[in-house]
PDB file of the backbone (N, CA, C, O) and the ligand in Angstrom, with CONECT records:
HET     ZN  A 101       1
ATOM      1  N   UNK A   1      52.570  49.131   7.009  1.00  0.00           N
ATOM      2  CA  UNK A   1      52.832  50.520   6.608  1.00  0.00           C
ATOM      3  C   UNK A   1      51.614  51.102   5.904  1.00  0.00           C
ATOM      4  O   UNK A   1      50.917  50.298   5.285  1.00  0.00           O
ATOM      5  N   UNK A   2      51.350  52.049   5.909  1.00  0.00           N
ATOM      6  CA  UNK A   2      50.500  53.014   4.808  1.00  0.00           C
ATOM      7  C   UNK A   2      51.009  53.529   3.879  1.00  0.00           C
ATOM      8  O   UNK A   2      51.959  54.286   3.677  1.00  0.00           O
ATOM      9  N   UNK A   3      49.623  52.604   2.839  1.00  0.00           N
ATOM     10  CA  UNK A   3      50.076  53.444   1.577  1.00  0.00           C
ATOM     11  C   UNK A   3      49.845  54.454   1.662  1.00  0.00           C
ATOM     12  O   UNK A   3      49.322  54.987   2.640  1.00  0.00           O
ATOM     13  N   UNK A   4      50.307  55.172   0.266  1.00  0.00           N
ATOM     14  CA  UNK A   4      50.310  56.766  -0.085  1.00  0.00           C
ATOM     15  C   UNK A   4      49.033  57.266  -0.628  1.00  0.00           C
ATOM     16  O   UNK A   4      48.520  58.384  -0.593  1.00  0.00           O
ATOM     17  N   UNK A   5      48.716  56.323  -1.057  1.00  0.00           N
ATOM     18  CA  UNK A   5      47.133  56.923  -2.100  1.00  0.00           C
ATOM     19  C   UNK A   5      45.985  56.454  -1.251  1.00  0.00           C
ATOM     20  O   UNK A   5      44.957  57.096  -1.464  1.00  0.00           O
ATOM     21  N   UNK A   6      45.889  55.592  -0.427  1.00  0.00           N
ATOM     22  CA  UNK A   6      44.561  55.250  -0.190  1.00  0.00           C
ATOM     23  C   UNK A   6      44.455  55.505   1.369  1.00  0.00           C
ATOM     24  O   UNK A   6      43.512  55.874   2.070  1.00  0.00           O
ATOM     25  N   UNK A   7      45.552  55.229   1.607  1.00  0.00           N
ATOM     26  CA  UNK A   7      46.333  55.985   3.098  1.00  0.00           C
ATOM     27  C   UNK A   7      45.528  54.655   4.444  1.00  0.00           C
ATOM     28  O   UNK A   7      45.048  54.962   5.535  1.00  0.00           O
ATOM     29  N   UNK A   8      45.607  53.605   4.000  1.00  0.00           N
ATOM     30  CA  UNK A   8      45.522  52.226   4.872  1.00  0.00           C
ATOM     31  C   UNK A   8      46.637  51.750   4.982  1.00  0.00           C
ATOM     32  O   UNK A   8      47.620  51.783   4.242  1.00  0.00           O
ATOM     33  N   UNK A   9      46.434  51.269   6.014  1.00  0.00           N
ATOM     34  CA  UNK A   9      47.779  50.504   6.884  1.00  0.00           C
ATOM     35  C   UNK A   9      47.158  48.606   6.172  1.00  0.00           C
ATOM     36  O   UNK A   9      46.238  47.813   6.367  1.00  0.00           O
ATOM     37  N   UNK A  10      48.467  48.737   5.279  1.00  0.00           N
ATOM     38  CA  UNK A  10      48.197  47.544   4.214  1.00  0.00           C
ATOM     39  C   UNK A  10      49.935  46.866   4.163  1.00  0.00           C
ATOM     40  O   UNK A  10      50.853  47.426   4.761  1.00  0.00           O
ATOM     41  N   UNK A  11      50.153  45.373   3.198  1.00  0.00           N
ATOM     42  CA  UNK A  11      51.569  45.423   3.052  1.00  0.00           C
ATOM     43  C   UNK A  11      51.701  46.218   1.437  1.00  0.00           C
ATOM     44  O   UNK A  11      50.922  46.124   0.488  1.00  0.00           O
ATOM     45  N   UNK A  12      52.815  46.903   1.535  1.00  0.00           N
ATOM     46  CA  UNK A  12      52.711  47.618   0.313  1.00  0.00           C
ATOM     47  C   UNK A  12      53.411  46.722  -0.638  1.00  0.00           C
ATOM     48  O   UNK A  12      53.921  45.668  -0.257  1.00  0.00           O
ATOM     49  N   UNK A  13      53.446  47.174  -2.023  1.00  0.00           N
ATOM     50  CA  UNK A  13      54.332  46.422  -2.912  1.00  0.00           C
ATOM     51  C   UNK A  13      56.065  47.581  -2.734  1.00  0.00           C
ATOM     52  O   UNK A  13      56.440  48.604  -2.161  1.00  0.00           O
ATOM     53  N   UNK A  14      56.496  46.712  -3.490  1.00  0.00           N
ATOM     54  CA  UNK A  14      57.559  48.103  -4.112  1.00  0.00           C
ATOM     55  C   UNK A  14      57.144  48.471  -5.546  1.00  0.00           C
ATOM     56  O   UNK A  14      56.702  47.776  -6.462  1.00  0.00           O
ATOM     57  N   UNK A  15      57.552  50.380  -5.413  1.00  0.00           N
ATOM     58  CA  UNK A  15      57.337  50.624  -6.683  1.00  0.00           C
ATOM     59  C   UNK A  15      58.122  51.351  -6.926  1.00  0.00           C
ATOM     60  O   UNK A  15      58.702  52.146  -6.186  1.00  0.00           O
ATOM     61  N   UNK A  16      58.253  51.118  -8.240  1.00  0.00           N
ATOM     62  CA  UNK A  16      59.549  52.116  -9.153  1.00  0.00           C
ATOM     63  C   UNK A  16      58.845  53.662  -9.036  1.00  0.00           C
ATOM     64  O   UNK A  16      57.673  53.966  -9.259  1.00  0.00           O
ATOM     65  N   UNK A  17      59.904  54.476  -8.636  1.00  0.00           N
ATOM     66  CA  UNK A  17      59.952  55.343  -8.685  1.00  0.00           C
ATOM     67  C   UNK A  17      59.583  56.412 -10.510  1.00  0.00           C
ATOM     68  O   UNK A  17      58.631  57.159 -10.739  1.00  0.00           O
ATOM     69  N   UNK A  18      60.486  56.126 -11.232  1.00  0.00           N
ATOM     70  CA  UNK A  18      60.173  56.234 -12.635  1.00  0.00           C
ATOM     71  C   UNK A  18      59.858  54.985 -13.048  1.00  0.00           C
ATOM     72  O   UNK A  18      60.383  54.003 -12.524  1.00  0.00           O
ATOM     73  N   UNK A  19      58.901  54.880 -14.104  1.00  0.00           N
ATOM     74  CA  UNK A  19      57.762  53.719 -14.356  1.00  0.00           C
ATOM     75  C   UNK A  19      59.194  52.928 -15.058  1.00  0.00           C
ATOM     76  O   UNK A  19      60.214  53.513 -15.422  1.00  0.00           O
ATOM     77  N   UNK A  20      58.993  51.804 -15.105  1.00  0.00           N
ATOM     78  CA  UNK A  20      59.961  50.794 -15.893  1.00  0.00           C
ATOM     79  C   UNK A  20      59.665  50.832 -17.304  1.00  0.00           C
ATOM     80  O   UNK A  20      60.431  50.122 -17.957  1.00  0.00           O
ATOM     81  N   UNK A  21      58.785  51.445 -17.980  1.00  0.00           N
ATOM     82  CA  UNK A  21      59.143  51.359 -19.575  1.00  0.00           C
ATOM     83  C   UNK A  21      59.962  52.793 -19.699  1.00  0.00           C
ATOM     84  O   UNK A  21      60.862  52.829 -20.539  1.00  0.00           O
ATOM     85  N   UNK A  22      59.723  53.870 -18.980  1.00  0.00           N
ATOM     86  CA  UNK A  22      60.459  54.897 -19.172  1.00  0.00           C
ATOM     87  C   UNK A  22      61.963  54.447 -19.043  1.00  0.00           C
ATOM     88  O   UNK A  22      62.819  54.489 -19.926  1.00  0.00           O
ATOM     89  N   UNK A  23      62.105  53.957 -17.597  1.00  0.00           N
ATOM     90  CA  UNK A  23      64.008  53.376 -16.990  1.00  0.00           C
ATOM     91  C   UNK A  23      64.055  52.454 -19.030  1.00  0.00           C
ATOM     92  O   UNK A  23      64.909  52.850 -19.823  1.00  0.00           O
ATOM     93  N   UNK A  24      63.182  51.495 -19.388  1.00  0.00           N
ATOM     94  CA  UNK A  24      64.062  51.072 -20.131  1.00  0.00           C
ATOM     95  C   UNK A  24      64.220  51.946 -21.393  1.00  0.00           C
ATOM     96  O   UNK A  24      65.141  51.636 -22.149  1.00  0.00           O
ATOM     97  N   UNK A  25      63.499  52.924 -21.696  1.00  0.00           N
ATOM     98  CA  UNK A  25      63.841  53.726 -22.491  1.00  0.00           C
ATOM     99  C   UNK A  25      65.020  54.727 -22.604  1.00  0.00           C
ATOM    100  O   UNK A  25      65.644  54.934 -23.645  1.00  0.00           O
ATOM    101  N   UNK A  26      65.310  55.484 -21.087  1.00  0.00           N
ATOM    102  CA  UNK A  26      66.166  55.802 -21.002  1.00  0.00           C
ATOM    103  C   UNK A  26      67.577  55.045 -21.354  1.00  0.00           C
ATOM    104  O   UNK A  26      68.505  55.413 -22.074  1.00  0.00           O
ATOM    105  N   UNK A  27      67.378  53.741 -20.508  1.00  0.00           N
ATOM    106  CA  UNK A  27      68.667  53.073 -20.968  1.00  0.00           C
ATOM    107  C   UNK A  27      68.672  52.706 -22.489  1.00  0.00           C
ATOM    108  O   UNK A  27      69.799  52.387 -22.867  1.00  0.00           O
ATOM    109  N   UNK A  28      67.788  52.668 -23.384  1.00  0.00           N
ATOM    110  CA  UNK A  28      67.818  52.204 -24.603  1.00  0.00           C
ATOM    111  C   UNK A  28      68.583  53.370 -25.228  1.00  0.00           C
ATOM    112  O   UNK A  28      69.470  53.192 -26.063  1.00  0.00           O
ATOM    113  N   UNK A  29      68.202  54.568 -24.788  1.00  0.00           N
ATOM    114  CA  UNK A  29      68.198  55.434 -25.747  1.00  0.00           C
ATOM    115  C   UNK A  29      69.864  56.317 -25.044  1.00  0.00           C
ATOM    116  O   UNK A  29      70.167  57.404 -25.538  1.00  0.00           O
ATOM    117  N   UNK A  30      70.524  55.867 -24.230  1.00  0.00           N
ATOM    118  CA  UNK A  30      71.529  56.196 -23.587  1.00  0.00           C
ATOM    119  C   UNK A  30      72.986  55.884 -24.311  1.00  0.00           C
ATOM    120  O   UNK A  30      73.529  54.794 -24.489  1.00  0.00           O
ATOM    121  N   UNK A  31      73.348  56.965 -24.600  1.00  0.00           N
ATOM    122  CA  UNK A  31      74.506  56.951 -25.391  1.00  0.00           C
ATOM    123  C   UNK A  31      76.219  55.933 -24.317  1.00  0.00           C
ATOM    124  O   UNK A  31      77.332  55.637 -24.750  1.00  0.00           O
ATOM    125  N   UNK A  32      75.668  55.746 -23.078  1.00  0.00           N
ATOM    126  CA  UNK A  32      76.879  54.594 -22.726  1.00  0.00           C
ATOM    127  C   UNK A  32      76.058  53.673 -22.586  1.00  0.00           C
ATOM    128  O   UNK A  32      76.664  52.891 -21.854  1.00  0.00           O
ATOM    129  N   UNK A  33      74.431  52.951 -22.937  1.00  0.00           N
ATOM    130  CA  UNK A  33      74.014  51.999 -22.822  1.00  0.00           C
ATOM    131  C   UNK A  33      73.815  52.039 -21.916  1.00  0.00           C
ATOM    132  O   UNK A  33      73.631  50.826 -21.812  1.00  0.00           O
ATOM    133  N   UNK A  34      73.556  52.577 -20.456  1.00  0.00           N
ATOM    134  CA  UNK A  34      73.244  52.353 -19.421  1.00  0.00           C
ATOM    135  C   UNK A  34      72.905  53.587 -18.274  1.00  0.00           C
ATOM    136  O   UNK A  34      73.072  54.744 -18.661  1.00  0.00           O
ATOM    137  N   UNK A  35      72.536  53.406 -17.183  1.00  0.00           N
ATOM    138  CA  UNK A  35      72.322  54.208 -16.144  1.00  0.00           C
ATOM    139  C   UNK A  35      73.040  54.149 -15.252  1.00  0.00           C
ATOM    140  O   UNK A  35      73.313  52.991 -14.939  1.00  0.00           O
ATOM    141  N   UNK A  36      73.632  55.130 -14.494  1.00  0.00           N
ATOM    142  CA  UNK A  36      74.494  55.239 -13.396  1.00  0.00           C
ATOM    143  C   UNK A  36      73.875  55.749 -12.196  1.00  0.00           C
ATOM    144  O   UNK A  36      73.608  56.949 -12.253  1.00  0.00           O
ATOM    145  N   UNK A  37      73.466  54.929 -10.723  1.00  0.00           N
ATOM    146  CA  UNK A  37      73.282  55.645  -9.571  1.00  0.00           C
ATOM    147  C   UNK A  37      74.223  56.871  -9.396  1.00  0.00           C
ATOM    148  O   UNK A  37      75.424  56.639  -9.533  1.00  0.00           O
ATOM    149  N   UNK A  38      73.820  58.216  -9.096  1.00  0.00           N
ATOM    150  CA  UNK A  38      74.551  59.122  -8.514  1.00  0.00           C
ATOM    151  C   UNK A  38      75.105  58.355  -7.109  1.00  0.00           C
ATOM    152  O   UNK A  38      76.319  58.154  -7.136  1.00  0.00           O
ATOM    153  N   UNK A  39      74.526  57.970  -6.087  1.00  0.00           N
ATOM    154  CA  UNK A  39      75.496  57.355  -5.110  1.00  0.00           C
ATOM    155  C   UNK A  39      76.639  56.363  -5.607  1.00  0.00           C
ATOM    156  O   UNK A  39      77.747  56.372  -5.072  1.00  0.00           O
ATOM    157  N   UNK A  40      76.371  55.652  -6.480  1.00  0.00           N
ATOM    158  CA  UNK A  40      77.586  54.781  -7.215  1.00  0.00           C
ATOM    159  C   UNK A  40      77.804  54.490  -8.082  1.00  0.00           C
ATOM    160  O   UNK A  40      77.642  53.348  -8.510  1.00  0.00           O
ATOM    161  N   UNK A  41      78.588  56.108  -9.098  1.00  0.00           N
ATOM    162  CA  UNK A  41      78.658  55.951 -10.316  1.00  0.00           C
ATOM    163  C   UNK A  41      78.970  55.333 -11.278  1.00  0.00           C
ATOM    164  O   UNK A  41      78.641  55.328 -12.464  1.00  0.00           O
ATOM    165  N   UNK A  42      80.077  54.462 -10.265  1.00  0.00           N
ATOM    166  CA  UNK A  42      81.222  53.479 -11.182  1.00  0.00           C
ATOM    167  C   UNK A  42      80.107  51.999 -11.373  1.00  0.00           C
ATOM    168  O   UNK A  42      80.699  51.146 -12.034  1.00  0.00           O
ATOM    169  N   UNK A  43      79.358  51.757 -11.152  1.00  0.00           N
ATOM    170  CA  UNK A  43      78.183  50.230 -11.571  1.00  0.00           C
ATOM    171  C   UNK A  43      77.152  51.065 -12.011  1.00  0.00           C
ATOM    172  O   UNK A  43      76.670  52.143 -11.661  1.00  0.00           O
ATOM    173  N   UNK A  44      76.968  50.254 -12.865  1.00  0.00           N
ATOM    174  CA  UNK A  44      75.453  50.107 -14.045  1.00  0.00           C
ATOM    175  C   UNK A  44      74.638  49.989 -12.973  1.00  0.00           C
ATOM    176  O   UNK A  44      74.958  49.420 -11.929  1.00  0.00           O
ATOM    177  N   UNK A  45      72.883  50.860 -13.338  1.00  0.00           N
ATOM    178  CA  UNK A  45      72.028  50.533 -12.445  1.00  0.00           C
ATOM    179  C   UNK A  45      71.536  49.287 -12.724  1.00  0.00           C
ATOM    180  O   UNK A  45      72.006  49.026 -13.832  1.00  0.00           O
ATOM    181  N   UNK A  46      70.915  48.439 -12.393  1.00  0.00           N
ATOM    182  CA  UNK A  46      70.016  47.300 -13.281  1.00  0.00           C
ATOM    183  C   UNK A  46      68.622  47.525 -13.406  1.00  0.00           C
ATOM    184  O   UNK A  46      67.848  46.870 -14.103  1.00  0.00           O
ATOM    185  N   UNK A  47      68.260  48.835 -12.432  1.00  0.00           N
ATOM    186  CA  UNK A  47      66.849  48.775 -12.363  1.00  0.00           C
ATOM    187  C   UNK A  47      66.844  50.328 -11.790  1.00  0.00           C
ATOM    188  O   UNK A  47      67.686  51.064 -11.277  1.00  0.00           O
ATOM    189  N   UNK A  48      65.449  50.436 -12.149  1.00  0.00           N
ATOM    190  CA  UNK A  48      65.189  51.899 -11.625  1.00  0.00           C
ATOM    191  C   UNK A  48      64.825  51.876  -9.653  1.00  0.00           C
ATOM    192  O   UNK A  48      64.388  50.910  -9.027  1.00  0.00           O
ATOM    193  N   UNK A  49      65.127  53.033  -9.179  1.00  0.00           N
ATOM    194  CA  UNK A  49      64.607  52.674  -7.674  1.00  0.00           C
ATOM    195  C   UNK A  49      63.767  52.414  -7.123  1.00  0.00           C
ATOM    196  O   UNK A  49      62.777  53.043  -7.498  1.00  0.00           O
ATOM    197  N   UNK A  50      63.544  51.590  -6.151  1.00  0.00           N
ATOM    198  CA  UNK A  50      61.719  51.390  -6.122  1.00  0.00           C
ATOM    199  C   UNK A  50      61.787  51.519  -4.219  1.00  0.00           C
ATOM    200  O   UNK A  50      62.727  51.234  -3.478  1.00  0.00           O
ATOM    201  N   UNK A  51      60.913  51.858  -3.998  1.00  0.00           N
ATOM    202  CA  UNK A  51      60.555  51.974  -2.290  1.00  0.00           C
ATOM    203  C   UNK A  51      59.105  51.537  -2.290  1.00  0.00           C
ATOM    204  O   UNK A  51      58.424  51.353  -3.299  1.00  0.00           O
ATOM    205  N   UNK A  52      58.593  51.346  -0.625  1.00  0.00           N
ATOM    206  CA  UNK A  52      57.852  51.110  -0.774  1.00  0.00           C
ATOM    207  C   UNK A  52      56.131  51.934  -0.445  1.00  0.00           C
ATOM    208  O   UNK A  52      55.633  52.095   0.669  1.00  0.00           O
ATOM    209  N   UNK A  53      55.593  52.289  -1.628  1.00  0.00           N
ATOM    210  CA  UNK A  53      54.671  53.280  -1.493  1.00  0.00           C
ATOM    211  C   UNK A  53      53.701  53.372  -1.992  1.00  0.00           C
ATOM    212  O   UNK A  53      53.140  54.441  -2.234  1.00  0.00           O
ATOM    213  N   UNK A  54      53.126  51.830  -2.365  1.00  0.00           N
ATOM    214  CA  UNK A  54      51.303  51.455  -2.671  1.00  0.00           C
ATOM    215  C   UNK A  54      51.401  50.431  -2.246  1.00  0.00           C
ATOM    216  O   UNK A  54      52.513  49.980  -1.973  1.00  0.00           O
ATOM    217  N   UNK A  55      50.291  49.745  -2.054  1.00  0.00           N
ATOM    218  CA  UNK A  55      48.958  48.973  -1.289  1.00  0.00           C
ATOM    219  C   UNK A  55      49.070  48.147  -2.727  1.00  0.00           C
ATOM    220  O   UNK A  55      49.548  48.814  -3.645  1.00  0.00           O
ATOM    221  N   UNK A  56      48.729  46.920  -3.009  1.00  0.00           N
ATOM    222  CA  UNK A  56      48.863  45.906  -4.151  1.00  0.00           C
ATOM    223  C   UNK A  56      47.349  46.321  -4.862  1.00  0.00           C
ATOM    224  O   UNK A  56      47.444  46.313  -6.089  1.00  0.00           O
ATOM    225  N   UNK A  57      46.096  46.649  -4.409  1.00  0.00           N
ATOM    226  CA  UNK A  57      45.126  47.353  -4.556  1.00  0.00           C
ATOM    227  C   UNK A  57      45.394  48.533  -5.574  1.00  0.00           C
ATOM    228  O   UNK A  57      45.108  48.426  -6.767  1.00  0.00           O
ATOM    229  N   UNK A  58      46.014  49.765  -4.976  1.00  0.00           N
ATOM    230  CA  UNK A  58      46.360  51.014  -5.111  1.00  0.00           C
ATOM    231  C   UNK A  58      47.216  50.804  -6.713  1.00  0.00           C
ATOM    232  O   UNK A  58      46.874  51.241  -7.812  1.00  0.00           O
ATOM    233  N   UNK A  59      48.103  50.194  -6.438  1.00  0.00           N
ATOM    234  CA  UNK A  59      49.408  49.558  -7.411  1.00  0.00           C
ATOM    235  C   UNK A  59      48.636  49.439  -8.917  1.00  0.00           C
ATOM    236  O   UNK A  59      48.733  50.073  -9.968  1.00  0.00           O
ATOM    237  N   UNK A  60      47.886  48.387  -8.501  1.00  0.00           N
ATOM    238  CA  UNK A  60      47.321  47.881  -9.698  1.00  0.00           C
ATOM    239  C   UNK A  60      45.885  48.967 -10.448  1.00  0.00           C
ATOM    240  O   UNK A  60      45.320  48.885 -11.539  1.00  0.00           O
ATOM    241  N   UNK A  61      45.750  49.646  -9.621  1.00  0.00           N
ATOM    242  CA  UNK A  61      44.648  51.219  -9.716  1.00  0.00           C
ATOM    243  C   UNK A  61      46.010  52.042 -10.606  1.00  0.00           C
ATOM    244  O   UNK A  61      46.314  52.201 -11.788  1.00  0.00           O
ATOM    245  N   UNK A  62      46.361  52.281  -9.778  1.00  0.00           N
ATOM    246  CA  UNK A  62      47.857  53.008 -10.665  1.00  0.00           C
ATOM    247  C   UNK A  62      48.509  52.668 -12.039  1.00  0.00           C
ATOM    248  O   UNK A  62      49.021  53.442 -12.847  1.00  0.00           O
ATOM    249  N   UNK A  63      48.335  51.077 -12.110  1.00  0.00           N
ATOM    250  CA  UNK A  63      49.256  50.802 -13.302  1.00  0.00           C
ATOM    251  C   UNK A  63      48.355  50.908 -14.550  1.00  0.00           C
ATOM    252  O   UNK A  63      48.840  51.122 -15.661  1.00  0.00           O
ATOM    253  N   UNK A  64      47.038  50.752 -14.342  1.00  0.00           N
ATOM    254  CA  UNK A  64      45.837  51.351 -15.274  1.00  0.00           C
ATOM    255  C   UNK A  64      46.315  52.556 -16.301  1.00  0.00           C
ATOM    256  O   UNK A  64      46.306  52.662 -17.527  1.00  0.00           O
ATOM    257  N   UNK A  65      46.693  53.329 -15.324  1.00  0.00           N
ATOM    258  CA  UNK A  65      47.030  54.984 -15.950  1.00  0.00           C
ATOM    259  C   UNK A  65      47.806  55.048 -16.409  1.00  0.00           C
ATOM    260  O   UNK A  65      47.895  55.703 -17.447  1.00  0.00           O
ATOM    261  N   UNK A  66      49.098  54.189 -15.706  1.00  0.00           N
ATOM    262  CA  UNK A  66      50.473  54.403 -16.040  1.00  0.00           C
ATOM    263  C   UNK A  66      50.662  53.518 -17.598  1.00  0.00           C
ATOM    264  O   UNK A  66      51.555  53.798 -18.397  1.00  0.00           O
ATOM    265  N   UNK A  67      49.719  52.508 -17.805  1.00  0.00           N
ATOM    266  CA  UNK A  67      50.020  51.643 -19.019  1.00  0.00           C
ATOM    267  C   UNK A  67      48.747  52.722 -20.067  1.00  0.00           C
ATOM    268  O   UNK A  67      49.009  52.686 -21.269  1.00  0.00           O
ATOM    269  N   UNK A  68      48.064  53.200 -19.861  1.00  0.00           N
ATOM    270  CA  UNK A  68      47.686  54.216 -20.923  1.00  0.00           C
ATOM    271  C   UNK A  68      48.340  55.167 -21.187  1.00  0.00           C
ATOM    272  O   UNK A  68      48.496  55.575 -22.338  1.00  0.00           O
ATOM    273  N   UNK A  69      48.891  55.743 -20.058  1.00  0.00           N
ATOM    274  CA  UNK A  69      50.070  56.817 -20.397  1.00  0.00           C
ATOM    275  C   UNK A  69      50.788  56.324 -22.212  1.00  0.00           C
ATOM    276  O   UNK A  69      50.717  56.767 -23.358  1.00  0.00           O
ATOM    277  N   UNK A  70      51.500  55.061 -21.420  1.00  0.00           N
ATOM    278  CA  UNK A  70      52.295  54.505 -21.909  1.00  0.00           C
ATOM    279  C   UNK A  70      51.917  54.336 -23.661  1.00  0.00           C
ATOM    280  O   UNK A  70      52.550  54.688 -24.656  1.00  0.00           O
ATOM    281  N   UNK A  71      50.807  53.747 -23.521  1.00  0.00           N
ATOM    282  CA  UNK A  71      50.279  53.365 -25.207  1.00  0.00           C
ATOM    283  C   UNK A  71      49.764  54.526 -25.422  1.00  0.00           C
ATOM    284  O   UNK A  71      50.345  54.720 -26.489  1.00  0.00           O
ATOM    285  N   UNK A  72      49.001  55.673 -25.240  1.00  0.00           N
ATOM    286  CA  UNK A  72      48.610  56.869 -25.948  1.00  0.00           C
ATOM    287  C   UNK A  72      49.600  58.113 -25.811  1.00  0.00           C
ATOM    288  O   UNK A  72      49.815  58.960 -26.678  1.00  0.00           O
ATOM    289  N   UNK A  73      50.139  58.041 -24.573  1.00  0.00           N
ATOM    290  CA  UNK A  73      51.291  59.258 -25.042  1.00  0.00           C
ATOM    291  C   UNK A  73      52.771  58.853 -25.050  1.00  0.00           C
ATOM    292  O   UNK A  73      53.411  59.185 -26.048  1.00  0.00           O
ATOM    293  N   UNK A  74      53.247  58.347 -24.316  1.00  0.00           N
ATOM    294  CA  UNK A  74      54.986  58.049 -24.489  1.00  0.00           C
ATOM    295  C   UNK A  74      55.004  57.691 -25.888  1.00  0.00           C
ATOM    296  O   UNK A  74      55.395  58.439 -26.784  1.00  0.00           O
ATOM    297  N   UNK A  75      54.377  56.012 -26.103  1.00  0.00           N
ATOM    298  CA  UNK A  75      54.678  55.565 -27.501  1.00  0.00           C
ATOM    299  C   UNK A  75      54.367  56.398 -28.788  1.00  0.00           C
ATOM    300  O   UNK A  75      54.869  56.274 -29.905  1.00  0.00           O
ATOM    301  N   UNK A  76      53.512  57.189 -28.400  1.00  0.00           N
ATOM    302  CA  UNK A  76      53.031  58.325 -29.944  1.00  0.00           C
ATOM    303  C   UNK A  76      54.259  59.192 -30.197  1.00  0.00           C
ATOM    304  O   UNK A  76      54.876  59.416 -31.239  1.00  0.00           O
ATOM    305  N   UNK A  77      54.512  59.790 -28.435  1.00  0.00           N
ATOM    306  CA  UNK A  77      56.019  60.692 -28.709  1.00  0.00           C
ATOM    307  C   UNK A  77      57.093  59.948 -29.203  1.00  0.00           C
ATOM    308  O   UNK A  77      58.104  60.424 -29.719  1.00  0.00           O
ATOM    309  N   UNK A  78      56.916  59.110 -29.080  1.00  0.00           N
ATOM    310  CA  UNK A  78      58.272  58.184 -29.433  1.00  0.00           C
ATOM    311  C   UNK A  78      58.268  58.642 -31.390  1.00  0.00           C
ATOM    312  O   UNK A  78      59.143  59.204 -32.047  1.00  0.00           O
ATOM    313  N   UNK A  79      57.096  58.182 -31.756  1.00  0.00           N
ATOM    314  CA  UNK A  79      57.069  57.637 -32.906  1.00  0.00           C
ATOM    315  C   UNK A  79      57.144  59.014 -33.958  1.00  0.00           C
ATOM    316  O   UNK A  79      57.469  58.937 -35.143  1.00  0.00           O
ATOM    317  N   UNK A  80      56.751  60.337 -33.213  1.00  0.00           N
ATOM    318  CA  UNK A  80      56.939  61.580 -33.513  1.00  0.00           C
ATOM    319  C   UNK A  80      58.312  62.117 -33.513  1.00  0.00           C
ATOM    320  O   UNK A  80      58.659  63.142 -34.100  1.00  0.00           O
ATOM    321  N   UNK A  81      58.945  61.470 -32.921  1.00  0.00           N
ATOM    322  CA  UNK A  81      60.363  61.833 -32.862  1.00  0.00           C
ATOM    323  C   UNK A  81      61.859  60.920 -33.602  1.00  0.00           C
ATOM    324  O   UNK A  81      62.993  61.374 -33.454  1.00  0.00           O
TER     325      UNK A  81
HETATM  326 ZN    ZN A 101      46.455  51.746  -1.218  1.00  0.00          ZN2+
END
């Protein structure tokens, strides 16, 4: 398949759709403790959704940003709030 970002025909990983420290924040901070798929409300999600749409290359280019995100802005907002 081709990835999305680099646009080579590679095997992709799966990736979460919303980054996994956000999914566990949400669920942390979720007044029933948990997340509900809209397709199946009645079970707990266990995980956020992931498809498949980077290159293990691309992924790991990506998670660079996504883990600075993480330590300079999510966690600051956190700590502001
Ligand atoms: Zn790629």
């Amino acid at each position: 398949m081709e990835c999305k970002l680099c646009n080579e025909s590679n095997e992709l990983e799966l990736s979460h759709i919303i980054p996994k420290f956000v999914y566990k924040w949400i669920k942390r901070t979720s007044t029933t403790g948990g997340i509900r798929n809209s397709d199946n409300p009645n079970i707990r999600a266990q995980d956020g959704d992931k498809i498949d749409f980077l290159c293990g290359k691309c992924e790991d280019l990506f998670s660079v940003y996504e883990d600075g995100f993480r330590k300079k802005g999510f966690q600051k907002l956190q700590e502001t709030n």
